[in-house]
N, C-alpha and C positions, 0 to 999 in steps of 0.2 A: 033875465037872470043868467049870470054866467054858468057853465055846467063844470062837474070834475070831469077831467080826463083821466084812462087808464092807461100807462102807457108801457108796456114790455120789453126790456131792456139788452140787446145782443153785444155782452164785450167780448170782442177779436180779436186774436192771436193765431199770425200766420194763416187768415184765411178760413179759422172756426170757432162757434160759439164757446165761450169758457165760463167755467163759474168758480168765484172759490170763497174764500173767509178773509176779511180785512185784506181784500189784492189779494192774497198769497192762495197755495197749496192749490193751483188752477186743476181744474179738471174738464174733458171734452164734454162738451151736449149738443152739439151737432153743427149742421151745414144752415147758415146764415142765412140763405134763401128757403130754405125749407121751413126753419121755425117762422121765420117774419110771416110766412103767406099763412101758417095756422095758428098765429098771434091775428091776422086780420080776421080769418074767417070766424074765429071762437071771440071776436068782438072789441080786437084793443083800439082803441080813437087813434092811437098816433105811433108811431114805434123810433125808438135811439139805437145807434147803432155807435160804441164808442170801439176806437183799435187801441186796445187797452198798451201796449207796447209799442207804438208810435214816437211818443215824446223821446225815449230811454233808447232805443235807436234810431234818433236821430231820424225821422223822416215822417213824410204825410201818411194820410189815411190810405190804406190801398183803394184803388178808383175802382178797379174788377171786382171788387165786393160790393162797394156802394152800386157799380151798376144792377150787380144779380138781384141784389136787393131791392133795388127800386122796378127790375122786372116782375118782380114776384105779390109788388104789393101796389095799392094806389092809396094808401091812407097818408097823414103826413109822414116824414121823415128828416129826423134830427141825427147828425150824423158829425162826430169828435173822435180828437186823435192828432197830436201832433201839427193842429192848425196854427199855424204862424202869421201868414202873409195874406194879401189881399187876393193876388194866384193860387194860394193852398185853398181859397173859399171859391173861387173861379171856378178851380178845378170839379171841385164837391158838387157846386150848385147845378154842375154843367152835365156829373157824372150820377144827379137824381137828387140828392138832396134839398129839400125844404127850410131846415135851419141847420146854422153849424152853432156847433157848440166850443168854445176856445175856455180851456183851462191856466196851464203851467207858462205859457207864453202870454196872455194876460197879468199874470203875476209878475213875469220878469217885464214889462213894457206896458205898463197901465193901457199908454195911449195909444196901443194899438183898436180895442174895442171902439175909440170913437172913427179911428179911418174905416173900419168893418161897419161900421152902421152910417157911417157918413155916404157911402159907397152903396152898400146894398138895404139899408135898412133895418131900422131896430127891430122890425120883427124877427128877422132873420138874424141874427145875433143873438144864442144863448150865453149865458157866465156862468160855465160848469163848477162850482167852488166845494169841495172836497175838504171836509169839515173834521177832527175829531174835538177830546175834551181837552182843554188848557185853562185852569183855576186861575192861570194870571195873565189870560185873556179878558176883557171889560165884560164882553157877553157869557163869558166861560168856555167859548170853543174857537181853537184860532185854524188857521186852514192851513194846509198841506198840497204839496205837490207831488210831481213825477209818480202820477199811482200813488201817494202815498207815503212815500219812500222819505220828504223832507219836509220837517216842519217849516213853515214861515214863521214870519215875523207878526202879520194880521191878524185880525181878528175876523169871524168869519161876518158878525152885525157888520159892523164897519165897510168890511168888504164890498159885503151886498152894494149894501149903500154907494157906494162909490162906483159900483159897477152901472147903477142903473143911471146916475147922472154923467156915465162916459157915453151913455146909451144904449146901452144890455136892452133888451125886450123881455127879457124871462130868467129865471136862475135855476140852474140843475143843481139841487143842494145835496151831496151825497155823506151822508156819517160812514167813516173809517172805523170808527167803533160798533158800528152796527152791520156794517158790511157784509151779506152771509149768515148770520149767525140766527135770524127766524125770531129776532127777541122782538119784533116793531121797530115802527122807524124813532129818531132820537127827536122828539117828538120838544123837548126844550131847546135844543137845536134850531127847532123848525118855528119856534116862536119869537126865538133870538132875531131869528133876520125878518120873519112876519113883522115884527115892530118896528123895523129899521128902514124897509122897502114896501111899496104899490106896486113892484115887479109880482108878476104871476110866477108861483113857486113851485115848482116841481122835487116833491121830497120823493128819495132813494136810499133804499141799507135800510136791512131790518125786515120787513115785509113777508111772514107768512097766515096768518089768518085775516078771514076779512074784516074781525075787529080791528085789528091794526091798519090795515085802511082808514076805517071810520074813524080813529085815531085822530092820524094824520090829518084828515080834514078839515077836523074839529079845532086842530090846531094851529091851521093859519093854511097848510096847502091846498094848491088849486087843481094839481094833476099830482098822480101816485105812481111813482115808478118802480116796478120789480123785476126780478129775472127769474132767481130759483121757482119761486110759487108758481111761476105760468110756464116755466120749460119743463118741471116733472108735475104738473098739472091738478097737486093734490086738491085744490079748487081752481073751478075754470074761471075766467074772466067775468061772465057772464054772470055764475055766480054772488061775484062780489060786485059786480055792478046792483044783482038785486040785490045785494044787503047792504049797500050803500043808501041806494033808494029806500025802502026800509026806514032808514034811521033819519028819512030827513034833507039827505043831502042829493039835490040834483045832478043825473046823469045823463050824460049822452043815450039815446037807445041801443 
């Protein structure tokens, strides 16, 4: 039986953790190597690290983060941000990372994701797709890019779909409308593309109690990703791993 994963989520700006609501109104929570090493100790399975202003200027992940990062911690690491090129995942792979994760540059050049898995491997290929609601979307939620900032044309179901037959290994599904805001994750969202894909789904946005976790599970996801809950700590990891277990649903120890 497969397990869920927990997985704590560090977005970057200039070199520090940030948190804020739907993208915006960011605010500091600290040094990237610091949280990542008591994100492992207090028991997360895997940790993301996205450079949430990468795309928007024009450039890759910084590598000096990814490395501290990957000093500080030995669990996996999935690491987004302005990945482009076959050298932007070179770089990553080279600089610690375990998976990359390619969003906005996927959108604009579909067939990039198959040279990235033809090259290194669909595990190592996530399809970061960044979801809100759109009513005259087929599944009702169509995807966005740059942070956020522009709606596409897509649909996020459709998406999915297409991403795992270019050869995605996994989908980071994150709601823009639930971004921050502590309501759970967007939880018809997360069934939208469940029906669409056999890719393992990591849902994001939304997440602070561990019912919402349990949620999410229940609703097609296979790993839980948050930030706020596990950077100001008002339940630990471990916690919601036991109330995970609890309800049923298999955890990593």
């Amino acid at each position: 039986m497969l397990t869920c994963r927990l997985i704590p989520c560090l977005d970057v700006r200039s070199g520090r953790v940030v948190k804020g609501v739907q993208f915006q109104n960011l605010r500091d929570m600290g040094d990237p190597a610091t949280l990542a090493s008591a994100h492992e100790a207090a028991g997360a399975d895997e940790l993301v690290m996205l450079d949430i202003t990468a795309t928007d200027e024009d450039r890759g992940t910084r590598l000096d983060t990814v490395r501290a990062v990957r000093a500080a911690i030995g669990i996996p690491l999935t690491i987004g941000g302005g990945v482009r090129t076959e050298a932007d995942v070179e770089h990553l792979l080279g600089a610690g990372a375990d998976k990359i994760a390619i969003n906005t540059a996927a959108i604009t050049e579909p067939a990039v994701i198959g040279r990235l898995a033809a090259r290194f491997g669909s595990q190592c290929i996530v399809a970061s797709i960044d979801v809100r609601a759109q009513p005259t979307a087929p599944s009702g939620f169509g995807v966005v890019s740059h942070a956020g900032k522009r709606l596409t044309t897509l649909d996020s179901a459709e998406w999915a779909a297409r991403t795992e037959s270019l050869g995605a290994g996994e989908i980071l599904l994150t709601s823009w409308d639930k971004d921050g805001t502590g309501d759970g994750y967007d939880l018809p969202a997360i069934r939208a593309v469940r029906a669409r894909t056999n890719l393992p789904i990591i849902a994001s946005g939304g997440a602070a109690l561990s019912t919402h976790f349990i949620d999410a599970a229940h609703a097609g996801a296979d790993a839980l990703l948050a930030a706020t809950i596990f950077h100001e700590r008002p339940e630990t990891i471990r916690d919601i791993k036991r109330a995970l277990t609890h309800a049923g649903i298999a955890m990593r120890p």
